[in-house]
C-alpha positions in Angstrom: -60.8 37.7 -28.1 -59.9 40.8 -29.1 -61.4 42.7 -32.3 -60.2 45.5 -34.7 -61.4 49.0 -34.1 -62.7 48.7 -37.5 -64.5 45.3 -37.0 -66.2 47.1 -33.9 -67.3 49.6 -35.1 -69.1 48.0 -37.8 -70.5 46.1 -35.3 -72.3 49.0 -33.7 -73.0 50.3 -37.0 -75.2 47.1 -37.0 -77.0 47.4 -33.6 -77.6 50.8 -34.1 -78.9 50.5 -37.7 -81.2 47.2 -36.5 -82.4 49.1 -32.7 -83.6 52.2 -35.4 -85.3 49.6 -37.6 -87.2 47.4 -34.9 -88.7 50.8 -33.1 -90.2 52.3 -36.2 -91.1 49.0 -37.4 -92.8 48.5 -33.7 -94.4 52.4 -34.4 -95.2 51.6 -37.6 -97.0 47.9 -36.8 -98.8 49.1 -33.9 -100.9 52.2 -36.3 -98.3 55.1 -34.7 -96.4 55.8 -37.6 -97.1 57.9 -40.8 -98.5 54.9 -43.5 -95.7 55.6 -46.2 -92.9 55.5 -43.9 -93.6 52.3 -42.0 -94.8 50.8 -45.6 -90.7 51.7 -47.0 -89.2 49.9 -43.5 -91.3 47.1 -44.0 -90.7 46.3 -47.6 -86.5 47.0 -47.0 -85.4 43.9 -46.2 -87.7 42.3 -48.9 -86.1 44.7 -51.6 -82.9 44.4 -50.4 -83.2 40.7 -50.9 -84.9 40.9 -54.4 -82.3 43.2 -55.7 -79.4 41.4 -54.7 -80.9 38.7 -56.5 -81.7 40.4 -59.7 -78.3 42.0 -59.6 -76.1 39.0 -59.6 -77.6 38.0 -62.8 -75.7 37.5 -65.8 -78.2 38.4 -67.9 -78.5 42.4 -67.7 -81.6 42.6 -70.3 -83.4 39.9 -67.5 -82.0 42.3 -64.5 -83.5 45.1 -66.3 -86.5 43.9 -66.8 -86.8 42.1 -63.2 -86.3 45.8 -61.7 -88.8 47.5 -63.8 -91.3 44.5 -62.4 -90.6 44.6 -59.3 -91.1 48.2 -58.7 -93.8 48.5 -61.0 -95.2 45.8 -58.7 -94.2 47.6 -56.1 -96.2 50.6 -57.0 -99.5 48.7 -57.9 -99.2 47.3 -54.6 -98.2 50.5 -52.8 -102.3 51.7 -51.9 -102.7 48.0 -50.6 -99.5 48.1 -48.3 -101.0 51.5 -46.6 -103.8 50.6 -45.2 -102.1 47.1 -44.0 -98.9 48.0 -42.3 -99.4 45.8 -39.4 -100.4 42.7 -42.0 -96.9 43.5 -43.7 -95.1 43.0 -40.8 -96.7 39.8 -39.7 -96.0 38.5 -43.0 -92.2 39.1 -43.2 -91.6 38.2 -39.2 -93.8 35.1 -40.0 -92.4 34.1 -43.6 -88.6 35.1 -42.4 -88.6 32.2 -39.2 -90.5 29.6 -41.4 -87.8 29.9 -43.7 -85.1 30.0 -41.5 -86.6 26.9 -39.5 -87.0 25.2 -42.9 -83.3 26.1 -44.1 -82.3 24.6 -40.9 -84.8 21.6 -40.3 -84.5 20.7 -43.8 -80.3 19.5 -43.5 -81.7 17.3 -40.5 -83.9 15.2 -43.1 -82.2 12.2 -45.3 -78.7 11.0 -45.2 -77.2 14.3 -45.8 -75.4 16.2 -42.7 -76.9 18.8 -40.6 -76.3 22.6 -41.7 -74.2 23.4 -38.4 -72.3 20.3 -38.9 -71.6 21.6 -42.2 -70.2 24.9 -41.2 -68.2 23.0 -38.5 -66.4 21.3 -41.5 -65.8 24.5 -43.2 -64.6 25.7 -39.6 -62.1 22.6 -38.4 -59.6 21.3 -41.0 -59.7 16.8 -41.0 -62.5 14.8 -39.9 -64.9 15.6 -36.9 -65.4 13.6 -34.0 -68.5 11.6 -33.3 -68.8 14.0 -30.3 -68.8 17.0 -32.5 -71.3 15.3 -34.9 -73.9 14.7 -32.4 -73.4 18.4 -31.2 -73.5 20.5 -34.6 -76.8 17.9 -35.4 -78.5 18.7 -32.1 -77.5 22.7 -31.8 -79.5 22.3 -35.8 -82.5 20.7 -33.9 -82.1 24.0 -31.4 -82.2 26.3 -34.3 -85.4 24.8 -35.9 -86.9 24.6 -33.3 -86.2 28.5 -32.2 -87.5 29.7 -35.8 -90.6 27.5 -35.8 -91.6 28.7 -32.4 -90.9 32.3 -33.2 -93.4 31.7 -36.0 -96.2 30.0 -33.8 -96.2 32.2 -31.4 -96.5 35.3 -33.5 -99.1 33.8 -34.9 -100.6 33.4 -31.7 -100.5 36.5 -30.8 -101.2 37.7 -34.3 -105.0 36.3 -33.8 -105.5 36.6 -29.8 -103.9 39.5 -29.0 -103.9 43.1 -29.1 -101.6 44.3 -32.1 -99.1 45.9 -29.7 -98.6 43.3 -28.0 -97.9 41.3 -31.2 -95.7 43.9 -32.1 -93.7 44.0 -29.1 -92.8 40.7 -29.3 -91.9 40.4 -33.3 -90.4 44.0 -34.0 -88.4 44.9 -30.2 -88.0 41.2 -28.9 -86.5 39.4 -32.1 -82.6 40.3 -31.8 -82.7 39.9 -28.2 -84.1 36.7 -28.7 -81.6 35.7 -31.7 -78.8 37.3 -29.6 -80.0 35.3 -26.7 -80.2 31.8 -28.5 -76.6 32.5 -29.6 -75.1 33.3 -26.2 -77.2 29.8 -25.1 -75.9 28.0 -28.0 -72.5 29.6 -27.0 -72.7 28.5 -23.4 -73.6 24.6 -24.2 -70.6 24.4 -26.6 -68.3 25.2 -23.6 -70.0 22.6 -21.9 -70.0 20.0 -23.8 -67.1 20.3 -26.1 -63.2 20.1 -25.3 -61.5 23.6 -26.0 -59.7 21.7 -29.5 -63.3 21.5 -31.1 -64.5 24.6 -30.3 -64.5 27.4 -32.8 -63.9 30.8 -32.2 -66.4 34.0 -33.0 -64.0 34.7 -35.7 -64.3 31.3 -36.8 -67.8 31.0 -36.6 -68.5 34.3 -38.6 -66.1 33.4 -40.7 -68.3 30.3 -42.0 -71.2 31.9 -42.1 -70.1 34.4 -44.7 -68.5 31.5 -46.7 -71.9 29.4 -46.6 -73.8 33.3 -48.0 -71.6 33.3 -50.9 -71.7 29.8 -52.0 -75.5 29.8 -51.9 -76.0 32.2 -55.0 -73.3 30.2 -57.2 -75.5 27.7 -60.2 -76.7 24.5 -59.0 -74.4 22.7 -61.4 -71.5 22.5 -58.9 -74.3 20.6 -56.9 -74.4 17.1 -56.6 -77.6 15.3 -54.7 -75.7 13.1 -53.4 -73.1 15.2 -51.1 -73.8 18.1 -49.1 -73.3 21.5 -50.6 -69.8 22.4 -49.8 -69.1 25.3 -47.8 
């Protein structure tokens, strides 16, 4: 499948941006790294995540006030974060894969369907096969799985061994890891699905995004009783 030069380059954009993050995250985590710097790459992604939050509120007077907080917050909290870069890091590699295991795991529990079978219905147009079912549930088992282990094993080496080490394995191993487990995943859906239920990258992405945006919208289009619609 062939991509736009635009779409590609966006893409490297991406690897580039997340290869730059991982090393000084790795420099800063293992005691290499000037404090404040490794202190603002670790708390991105968190603020990132806040922000986008507190900007898609309607309310600007509660968006005000939730950015004066949080960096006000962010500021008390600033001496604290220096002198535990490394504890930082373990805390949002270790907090990021028990959530993403618990997104995931969480669809597999009750009557409801799995979260990949979910984005396979927002994928294919009419009713999935039993086949396809079974698939989208299990490659959801996968994914929990992946996450939780991620999480033990940082621990693990969190508390036995040395910090590099650690470090090594949650700041420079994680995307090759993630890329790894999708290139897997990839691999058993050409083996065990016909070529008219398997969805493209495009496809696949294409979900994904759908799934992002439909997560912030109020819980009133909700219903407990369905799944949330992609």
């Amino acid at each position: 499948m062939s991509l736009p030069p635009a779409q590609l380059l966006r893409g490297l954009a991406v690897v580039v941006f997340i290869t730059i993050w991982a090393v000084l995250a790795h420099t800063g985590s293992s005691g290499h790294g000037t404090a404040d710097l490794s202190v603002l790459i670790g708390i991105a992604p968190i603020m990132t995540a806040l922000g986008l939050l507190l900007w898609r509120n309607p309310h600007p007077l509660r968006t005000g006030a939730g950015i004066v907080a949080l960096l006000g917050g962010l500021a008390w909290l600033w001496p604290i974060l220096r002198t535990n870069v490394a504890l930082l890091f373990f805390i949002e590699h270790l907090g990021t894969n028990l959530a993403l295991g618990a997104l995931f795991g969480r669809s597999l529990l009750g009557k409801g369907e799995a979260l990949i079978t979910q984005l396979a219905r927002a994928v294919h147009a009419g009713p999935l096969s039993e086949r396809k079912r079974r698939h989208t549930r299990q490659a959801t088992l996968a994914w929990t799985l992946f996450f939780l282990s991620n999480a033990l094993i940082s621990t693990t080496l969190w508390l036995l061994a040395p910090l590099a080490v650690w470090s090594v394995f949650a700041n420079l191993l994680s995307a090759p890891l993630l890329a790894a487990m999708f290139i897997g995943e990839h691999l058993w859906r050409l083996k065990v699905l016909p070529p008219e239920e398997r969805p493209s990258f495009a496809q696949v992405v294409s979900a994904y995004r759908m799934r992002g945006k439909q997560v912030a919208p109020s819980s009133q289009l909700e219903t407990p009783s369905r799944p949330t619609p992609l």
